[in-house]
BAFI-3210 file (N, C-alpha, C; in Angstrom, 3 decimals, decimal comma, padded with zeros to 6 digits):
// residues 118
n [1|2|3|4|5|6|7|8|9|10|11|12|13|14|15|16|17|18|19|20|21|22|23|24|25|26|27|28|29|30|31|32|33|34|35|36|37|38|39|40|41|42|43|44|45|46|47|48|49|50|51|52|53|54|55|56|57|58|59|60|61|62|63|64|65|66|67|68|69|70|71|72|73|74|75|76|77|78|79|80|81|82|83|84|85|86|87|88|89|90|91|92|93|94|95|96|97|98|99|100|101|102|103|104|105|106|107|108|109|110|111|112|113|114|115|116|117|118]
n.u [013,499|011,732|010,609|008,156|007,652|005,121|004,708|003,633|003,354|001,859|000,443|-002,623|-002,451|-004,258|-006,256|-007,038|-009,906|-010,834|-013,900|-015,324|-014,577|-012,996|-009,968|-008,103|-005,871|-003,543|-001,594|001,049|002,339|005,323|007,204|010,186|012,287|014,942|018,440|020,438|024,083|024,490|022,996|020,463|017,243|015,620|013,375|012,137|010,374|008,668|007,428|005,229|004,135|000,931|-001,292|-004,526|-006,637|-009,623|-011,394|-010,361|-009,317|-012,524|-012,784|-010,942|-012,015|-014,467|-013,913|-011,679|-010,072|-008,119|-005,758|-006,006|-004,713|-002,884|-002,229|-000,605|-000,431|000,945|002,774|005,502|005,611|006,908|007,106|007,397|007,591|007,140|007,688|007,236|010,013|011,350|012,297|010,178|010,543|008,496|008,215|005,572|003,626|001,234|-001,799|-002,501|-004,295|-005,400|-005,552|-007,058|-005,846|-006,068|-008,474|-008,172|-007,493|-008,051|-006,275|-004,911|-004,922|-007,328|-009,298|-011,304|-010,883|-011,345|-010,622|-009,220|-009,224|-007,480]
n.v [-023,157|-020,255|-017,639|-014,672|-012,735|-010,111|-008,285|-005,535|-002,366|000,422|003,448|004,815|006,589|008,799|007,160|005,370|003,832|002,208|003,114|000,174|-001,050|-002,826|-002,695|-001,466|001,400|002,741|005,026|004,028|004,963|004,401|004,615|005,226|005,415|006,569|006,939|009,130|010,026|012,502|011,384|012,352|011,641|011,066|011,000|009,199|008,644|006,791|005,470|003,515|001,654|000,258|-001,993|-003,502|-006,254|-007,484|-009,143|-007,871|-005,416|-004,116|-004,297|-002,800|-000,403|-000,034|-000,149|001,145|004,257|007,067|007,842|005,609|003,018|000,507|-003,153|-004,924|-007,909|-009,248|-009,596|-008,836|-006,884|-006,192|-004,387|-002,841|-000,451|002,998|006,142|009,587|010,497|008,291|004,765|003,353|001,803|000,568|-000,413|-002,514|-003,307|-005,655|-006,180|-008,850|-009,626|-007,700|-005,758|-004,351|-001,928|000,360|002,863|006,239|009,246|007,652|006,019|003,593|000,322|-000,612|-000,269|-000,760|-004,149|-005,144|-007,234|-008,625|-011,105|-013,592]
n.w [-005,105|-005,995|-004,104|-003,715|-001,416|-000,194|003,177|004,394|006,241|006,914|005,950|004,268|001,001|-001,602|-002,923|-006,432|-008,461|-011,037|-013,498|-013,421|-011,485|-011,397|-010,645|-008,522|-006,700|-004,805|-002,872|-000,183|002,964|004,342|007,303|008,937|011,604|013,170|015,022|014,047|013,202|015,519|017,235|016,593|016,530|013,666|011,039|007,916|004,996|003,073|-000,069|-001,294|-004,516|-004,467|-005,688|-006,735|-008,075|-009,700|-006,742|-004,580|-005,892|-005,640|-002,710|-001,242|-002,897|-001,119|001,199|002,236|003,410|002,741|004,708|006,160|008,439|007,532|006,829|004,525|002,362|-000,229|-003,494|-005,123|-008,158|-011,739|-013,912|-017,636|-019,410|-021,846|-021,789|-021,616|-021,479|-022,236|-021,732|-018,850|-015,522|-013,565|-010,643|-007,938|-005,516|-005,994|-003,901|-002,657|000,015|002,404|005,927|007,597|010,308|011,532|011,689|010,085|012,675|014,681|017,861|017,821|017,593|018,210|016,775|013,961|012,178|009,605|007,168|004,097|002,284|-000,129]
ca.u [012,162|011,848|009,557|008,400|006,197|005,672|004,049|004,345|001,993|001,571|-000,959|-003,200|-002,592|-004,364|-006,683|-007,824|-010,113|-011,660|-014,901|-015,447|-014,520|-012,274|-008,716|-007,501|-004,434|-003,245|000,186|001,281|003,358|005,839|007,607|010,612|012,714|016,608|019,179|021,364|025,111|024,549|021,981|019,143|016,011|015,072|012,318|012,054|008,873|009,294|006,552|004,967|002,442|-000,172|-002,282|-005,770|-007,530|-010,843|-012,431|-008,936|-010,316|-013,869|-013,087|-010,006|-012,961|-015,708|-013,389|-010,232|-010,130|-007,101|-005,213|-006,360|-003,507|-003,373|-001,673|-000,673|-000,112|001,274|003,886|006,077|005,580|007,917|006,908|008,405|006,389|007,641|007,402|008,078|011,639|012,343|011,626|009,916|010,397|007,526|007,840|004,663|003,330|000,135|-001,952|-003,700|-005,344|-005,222|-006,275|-007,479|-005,508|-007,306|-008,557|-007,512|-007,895|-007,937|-004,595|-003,957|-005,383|-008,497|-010,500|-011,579|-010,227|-011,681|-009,589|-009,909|-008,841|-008,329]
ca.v [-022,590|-018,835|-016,767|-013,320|-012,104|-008,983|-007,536|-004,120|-001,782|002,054|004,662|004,950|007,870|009,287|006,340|005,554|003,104|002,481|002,700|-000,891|-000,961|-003,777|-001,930|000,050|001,956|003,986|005,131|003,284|005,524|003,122|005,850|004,773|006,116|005,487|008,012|009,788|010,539|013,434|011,075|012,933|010,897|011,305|009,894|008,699|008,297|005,876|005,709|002,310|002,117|-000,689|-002,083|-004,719|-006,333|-007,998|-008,375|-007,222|-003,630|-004,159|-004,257|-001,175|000,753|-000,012|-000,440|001,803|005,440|008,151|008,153|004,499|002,406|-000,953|-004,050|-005,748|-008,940|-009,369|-010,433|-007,486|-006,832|-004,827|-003,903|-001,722|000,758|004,185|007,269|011,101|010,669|006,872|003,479|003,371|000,705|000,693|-001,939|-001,948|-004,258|-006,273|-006,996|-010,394|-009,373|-005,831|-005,719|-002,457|-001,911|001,428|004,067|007,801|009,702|006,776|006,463|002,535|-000,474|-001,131|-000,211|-001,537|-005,631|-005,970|-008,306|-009,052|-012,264|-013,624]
ca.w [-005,106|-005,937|-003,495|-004,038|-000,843|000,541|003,750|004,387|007,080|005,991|005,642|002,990|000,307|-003,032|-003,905|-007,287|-008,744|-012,738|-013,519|-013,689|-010,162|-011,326|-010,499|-007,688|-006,609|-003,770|-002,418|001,246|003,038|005,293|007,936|009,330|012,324|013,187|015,139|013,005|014,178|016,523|017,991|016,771|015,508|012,420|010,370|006,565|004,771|002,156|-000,529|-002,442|-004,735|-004,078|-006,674|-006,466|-008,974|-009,516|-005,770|-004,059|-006,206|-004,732|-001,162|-001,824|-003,278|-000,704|002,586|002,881|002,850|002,776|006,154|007,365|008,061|006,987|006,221|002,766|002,108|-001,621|-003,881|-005,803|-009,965|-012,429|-015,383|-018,637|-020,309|-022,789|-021,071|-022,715|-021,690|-022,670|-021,084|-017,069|-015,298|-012,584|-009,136|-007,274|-004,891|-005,943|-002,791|-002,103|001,081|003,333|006,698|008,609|011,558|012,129|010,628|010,389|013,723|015,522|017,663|017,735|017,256|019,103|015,845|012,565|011,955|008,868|006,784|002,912|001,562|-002,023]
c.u [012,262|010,386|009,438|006,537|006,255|004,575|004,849|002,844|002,453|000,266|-001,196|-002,852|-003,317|-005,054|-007,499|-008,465|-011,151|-013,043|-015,508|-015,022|-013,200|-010,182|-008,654|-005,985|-004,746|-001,424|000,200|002,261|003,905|006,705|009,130|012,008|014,163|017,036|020,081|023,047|025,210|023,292|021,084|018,043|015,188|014,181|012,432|010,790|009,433|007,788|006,315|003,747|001,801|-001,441|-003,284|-006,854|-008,442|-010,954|-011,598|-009,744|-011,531|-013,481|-011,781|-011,365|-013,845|-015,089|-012,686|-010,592|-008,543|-006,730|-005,471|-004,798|-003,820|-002,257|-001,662|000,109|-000,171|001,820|004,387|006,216|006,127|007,443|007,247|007,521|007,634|006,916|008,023|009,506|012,204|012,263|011,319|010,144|010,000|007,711|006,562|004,376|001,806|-000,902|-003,183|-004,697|-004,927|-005,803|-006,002|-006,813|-005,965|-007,326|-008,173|-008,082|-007,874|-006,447|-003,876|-004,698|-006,504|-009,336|-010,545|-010,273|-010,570|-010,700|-010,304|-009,076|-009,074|-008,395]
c.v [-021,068|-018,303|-015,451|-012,906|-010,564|-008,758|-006,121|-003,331|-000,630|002,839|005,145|006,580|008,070|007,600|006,281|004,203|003,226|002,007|001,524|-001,848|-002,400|-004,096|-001,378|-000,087|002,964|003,977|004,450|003,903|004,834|004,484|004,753|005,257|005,668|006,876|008,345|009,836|011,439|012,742|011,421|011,791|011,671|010,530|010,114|008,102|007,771|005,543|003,964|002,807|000,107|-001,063|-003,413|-004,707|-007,243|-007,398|-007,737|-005,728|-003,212|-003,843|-003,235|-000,153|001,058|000,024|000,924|003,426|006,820|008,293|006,529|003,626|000,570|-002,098|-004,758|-006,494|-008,813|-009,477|-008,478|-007,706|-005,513|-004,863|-002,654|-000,852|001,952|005,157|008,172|010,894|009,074|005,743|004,051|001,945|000,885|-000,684|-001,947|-003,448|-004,740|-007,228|-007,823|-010,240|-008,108|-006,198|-004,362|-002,315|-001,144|002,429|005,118|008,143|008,989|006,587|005,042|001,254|-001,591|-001,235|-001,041|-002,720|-005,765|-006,653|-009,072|-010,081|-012,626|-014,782]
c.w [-005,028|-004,724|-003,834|-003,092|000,013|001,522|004,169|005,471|006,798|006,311|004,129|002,338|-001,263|-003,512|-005,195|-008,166|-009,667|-012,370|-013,489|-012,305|-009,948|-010,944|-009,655|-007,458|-005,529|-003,321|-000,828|001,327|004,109|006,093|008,910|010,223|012,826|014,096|014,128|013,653|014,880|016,825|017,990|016,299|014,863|011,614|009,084|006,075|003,392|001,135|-001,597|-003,231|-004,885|-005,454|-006,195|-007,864|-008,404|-007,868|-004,303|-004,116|-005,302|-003,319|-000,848|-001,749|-002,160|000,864|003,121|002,279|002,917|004,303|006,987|007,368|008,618|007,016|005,244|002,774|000,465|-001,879|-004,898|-007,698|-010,332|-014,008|-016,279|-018,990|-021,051|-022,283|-021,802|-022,542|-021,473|-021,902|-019,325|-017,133|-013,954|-011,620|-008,720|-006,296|-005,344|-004,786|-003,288|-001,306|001,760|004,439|007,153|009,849|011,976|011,133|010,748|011,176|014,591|016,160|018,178|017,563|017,629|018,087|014,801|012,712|010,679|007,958|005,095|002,423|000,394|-002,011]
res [x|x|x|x|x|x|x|x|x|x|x|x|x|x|x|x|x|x|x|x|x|x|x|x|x|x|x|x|x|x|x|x|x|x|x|x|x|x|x|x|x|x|x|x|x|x|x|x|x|x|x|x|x|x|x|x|x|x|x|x|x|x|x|x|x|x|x|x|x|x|x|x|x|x|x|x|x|x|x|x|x|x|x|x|x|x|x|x|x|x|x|x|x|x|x|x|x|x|x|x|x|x|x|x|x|x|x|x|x|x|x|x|x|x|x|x|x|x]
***
């Protein structure tokens, strides 16, 4: 049996969604902290990009805003395309559902639950 699921929690960046309200996209920045060998800690910001269609898009467009940080439930898609300098080959994560863990300014998780399901 093949699986292909992903959750991932982040902060929202740069969303964008088509007139038709039937598409969105934003970047999820995942941050992730380790010591280094002189024991310092250091952090790594690690960048996805997030996509939602049909009412996935809808509740992207009408819910989440720049800085909220969230959770995504979704499965991972690769696709080819021709770019000025010769084939892309784009990963992204396609989410199913998002939930709000809080929003920007807020500093943990007392706020916003809302929770979108497909």
């Amino acid at each position: 049996m093949n699986q292909n699921q992903v959750i991932i929690e982040g902060n929202i960046a740069n969303i964008k969604v088509n007139d038709e309200g039937t598409f969105a996209s934003f970047s999820l920045a995942y941050n992730r902290s380790y010591r280094d060998e002189g024991d310092e800690v250091t952090q790594e910001t690690h960048w996805f990009r997030v996509v939602g269609f049909t009412h996935t898009a809808g509740y992207i467009s009408r819910n989440l805003v720049q800085g909220d940080k969230v959770l995504v439930f979704g499965h991972l898609n690769t696709s080819q395309f021709k770019g000025d300098e010769g084939d892309v080959r784009l990963t992204q994560i396609v989410a199913d559902s998002i939930r709000i863990l809080y929003r920007k300014g807020e500093q943990s998780n007392q706020g916003a639950t809302k929770t979108q399901a497909a």
